[in-house]
C-alpha positions as CSV (number, residue, x, y, z in Angstrom):
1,X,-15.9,-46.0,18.9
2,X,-14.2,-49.3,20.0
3,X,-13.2,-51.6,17.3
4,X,-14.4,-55.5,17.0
5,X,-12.3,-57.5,18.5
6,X,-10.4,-59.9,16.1
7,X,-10.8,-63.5,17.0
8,X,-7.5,-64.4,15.0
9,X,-5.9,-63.1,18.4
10,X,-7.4,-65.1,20.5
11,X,-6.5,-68.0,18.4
12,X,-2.8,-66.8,18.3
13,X,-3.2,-67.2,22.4
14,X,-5.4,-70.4,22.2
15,X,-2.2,-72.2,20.4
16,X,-0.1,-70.9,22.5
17,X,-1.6,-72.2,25.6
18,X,-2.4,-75.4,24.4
19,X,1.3,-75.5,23.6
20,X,1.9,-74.4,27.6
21,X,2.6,-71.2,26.7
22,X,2.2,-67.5,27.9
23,X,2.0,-64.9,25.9
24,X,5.8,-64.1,27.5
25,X,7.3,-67.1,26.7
26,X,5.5,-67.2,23.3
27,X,7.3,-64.1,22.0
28,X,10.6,-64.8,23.3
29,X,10.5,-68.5,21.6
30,X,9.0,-66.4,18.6
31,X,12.4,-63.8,19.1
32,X,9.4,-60.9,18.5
33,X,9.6,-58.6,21.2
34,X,7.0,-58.6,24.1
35,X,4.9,-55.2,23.0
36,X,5.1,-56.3,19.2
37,X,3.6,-59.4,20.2
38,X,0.7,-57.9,22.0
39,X,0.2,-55.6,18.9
40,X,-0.2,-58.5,16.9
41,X,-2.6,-60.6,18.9
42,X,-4.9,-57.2,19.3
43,X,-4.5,-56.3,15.5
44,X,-3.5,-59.8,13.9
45,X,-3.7,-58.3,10.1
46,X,-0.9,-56.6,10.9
47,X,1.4,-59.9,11.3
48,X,4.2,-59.8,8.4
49,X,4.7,-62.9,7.0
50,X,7.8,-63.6,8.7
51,X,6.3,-62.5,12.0
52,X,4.1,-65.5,11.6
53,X,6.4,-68.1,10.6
54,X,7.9,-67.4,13.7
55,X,5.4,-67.8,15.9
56,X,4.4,-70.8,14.3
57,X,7.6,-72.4,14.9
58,X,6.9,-72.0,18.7
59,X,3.4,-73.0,19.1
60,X,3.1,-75.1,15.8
61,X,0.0,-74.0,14.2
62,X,-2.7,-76.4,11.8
63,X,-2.5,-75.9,8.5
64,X,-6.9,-74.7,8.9
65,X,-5.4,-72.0,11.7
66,X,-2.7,-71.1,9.3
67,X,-5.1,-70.3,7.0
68,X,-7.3,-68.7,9.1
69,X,-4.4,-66.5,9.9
70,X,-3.9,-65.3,6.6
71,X,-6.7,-64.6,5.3
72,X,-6.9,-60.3,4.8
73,X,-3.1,-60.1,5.5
């Protein structure tokens, strides 16, 4: 049975684009490595909290995405 996908991934990609981002260039700015980072957009409750500061210093988050981001983490 295939799990639902998470939206909060497609948010983490959304950002990043809007910010001219790939996923690529996302993690390395983020210092997360490329496979981690794919983990984490597929199963976003599994972002540590550091994890997401990270990212959010690279593709600079809203406080509303922030939260949606943490909610069930």
């Amino acid at each position: 049975m295939r799990r639902k996908k998470d939206p909060r991934g497609d948010l983490i990609v959304g950002r990043a684009r809007t910010q001219g981002l790939n996923v690529e260039r996302m993690s390395q700015k983020a210092g997360i490595s490329l496979s981690t980072m794919y983990k984490r957009i597929r199963l976003p409750g599994t972002l540590t909290i550091d994890e997401l500061r990270n990212i959010d210093k690279a593709v600079h988050f809203t406080t509303e995405e922030i939260l949606l981001l943490v909610r069930n983490l």
